[in-house]
N, C-alpha and C positions, 0 to 999 in steps of 0.2 A: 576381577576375572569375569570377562563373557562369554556366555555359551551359547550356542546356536541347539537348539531340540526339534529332531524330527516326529518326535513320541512323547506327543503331550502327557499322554496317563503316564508312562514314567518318568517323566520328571517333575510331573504336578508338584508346585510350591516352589521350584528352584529360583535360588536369587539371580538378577541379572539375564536370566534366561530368555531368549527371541527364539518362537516356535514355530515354523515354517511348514508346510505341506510337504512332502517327498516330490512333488508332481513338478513344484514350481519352484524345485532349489539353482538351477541354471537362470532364474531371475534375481536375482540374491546373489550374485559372485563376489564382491565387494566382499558384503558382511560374513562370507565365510571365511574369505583370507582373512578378515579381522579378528575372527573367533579364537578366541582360547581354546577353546573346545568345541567340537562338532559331535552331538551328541544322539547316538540309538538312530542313525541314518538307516534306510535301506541296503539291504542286498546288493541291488542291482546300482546302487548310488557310490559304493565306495571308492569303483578305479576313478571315477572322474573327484573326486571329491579329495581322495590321498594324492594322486596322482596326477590330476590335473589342477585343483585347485591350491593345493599343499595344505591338509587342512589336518588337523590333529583332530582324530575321531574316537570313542568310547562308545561302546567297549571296541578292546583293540580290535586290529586288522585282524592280529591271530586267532582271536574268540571268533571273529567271524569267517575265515575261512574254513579254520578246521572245524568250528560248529555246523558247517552248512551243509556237509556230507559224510553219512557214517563210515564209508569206507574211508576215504582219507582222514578220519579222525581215529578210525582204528588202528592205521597203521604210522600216522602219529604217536597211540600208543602205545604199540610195538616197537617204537623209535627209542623211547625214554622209559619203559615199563612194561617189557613184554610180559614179567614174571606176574602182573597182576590183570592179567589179560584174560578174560577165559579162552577154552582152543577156539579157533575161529577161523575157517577158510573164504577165501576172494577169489572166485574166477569170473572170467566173461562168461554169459548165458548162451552156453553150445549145448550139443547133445550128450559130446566125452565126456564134459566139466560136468554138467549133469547127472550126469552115471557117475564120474569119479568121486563127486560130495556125499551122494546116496548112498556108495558103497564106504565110505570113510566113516560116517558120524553114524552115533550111537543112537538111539530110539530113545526117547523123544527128544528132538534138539529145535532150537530155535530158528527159523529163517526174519531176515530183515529186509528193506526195500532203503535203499540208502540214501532216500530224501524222507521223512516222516517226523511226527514227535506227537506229542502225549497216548503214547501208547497205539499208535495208529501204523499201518504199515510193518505189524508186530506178528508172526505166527509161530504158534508152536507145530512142530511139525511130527505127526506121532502116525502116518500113513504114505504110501507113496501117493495115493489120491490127493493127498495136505501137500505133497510137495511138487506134484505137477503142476495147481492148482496157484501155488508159487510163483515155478517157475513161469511164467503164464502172466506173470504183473510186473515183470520185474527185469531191466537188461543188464544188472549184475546180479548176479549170487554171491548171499552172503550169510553163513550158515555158520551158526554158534553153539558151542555146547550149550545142556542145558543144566544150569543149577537148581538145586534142589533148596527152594527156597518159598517162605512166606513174608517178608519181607526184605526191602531195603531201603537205604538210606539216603536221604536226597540233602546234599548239602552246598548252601549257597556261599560263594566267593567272591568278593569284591578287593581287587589288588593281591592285595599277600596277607588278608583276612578272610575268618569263618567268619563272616555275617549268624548265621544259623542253621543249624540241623537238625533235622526229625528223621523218624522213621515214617516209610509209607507203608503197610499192611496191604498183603491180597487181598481180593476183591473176591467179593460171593461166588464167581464164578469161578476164581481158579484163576492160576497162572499171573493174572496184570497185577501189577500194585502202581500205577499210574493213578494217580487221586480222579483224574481225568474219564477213567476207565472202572470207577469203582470201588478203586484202593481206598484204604481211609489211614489216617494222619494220629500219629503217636508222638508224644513230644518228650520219650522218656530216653535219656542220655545216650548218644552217640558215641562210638568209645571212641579214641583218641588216634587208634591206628588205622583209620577208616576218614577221618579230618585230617591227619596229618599227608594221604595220601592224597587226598583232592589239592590240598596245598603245595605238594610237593608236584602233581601235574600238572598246574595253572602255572608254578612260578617255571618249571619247564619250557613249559609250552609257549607261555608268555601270554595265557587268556588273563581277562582282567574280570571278566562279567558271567559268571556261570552257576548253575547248578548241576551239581554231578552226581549223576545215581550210581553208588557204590553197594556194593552187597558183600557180604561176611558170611563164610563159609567153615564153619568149625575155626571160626577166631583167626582166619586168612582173607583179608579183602580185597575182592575185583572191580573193576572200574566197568561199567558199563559201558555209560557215554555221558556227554552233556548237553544242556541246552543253552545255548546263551539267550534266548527270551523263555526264562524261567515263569511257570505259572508262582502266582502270588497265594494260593490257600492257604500253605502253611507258614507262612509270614508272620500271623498276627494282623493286629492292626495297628500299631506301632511306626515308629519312624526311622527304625533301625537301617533298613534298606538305602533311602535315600542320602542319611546323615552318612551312611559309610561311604555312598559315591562321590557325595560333595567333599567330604574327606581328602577322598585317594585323588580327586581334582585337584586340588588345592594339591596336596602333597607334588603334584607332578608337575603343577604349572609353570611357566618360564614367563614371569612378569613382563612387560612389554616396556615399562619405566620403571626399573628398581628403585627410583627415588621415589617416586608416587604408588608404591604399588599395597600401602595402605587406605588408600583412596580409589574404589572400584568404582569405576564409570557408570553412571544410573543404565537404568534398565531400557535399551531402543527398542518401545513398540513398533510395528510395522505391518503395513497390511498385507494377508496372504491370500 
């Protein structure tokens, strides 16, 4: 099995693996259609890459579309799991839809900006000052209950496996539990119906590569959202991570010679 890597730090050690820049992968067309794998490409890489170059890329196309924007990942899970959803409204950023979210939601709710991550692009909104000040950043509105919580749980998925979960704890100042933002990292048991639901929305969804911040609510858990480039703090320093990707490779791959396919082709250096 060969793989092409666009992200050297994640997949540092992988066998067989040729690591390429994002910048200079239309110099390389060969070696992609040869690829078993095209692996942690960019964003803006993938139509030419699925779709022009026919390249099998990880994490999937699904991880990466509906991970790129909060609104259509929200209402992706309102597609498959509305009941674990907190309430959450979507308008365009007018003046009505403005008036109509302010007069809806309850004191204090959450507003989001639908491209962000590690706790960035996040307000609580507990004023109409908090929320003009909102609308003002933002050409969707997207306005979420707020749970009454000090922590939640971030748990990472590889295929149709829990790689690991922790808890993140609030941060000194309130409200974030983003480790990123302050949060700090508890490693004492996640309960099963909170894993079992990140499982049941990945194999949904069809993301392969995620971490999902879930939170528990009087022993009832909501899905937040996820990331598919998950920060690594609460990982360990272990090699759980990688060993499960190379795994679910292997598990999915479509040998190119089923009679040789004990026999993996050395590793092509190449200059990038």
């Amino acid at each position: 099995m060969h793989c092409v890597s666009f992200n050297i730090f994640r997949t540092l050690g992988f066998p067989d693996t040729t690591v390429l820049k994002p910048e200079h992968f239309l110099r390389h067309k060969e070696l992609l259609r040869e690829a078993d794998w095209v692996l942690f490409p960019e964003y803006w890489q993938l139509n030419a890459l699925v779709h022009g170059l026919k390249c099998r890329v990880f994490p999937s196309i699904a991880s990466y579309r509906i991970g790129h924007d909060k609104v259509e990942m929200t209402r992706a899970f309102e597609a498959v799991a509305p009941e674990h959803i907190p309430w959450t409204i979507i308008e365009a950023n007018g003046p009505e839809e403005r008036e109509q979210i302010w007069n809806a939601m309850v004191l204090p709710f959450v507003a989001k900006l639908p491209k962000a991550s590690m706790g960035e692009g996040v307000w609580l909104i507990e004023t109409r000052d908090d929320w003009r000040t909102y609308c003002e950043r933002t050409e969707v509105l997207y306005a979420q209950e707020y749970l009454p919580l000090d922590r939640d749980a971030r748990i990472v998925v590889v295929g149709d496996k829990v790689v690991t979960a922790y808890w993140r704890t609030q941060a000194d100042q309130g409200f974030y539990n983003n480790v990123s933002r302050g949060g700090r990292i508890d490693h004492s048991p996640v309960p099963a119906v909170m894993t079992n639901l990140a499982l049941r929305l990945a194999r949904d969804l069809g993301v392969d590569h995620a971490g999902f911040d879930i939170a528990l609510v009087e022993g009832y858990p909501y899905v937040l959202e996820f990331n598919r480039l998950f920060g690594n703090q609460g990982l360990g320093q272990g090699s759980e991570l990688p060993a499960a990707i190379m795994a679910y490779l292997r598990q999915h791959s479509e040998p190119r010679d089923p009679g040789n396919s004990t026999n993996p082709e050395p590793a092509r250096p190449i200059a990038v």
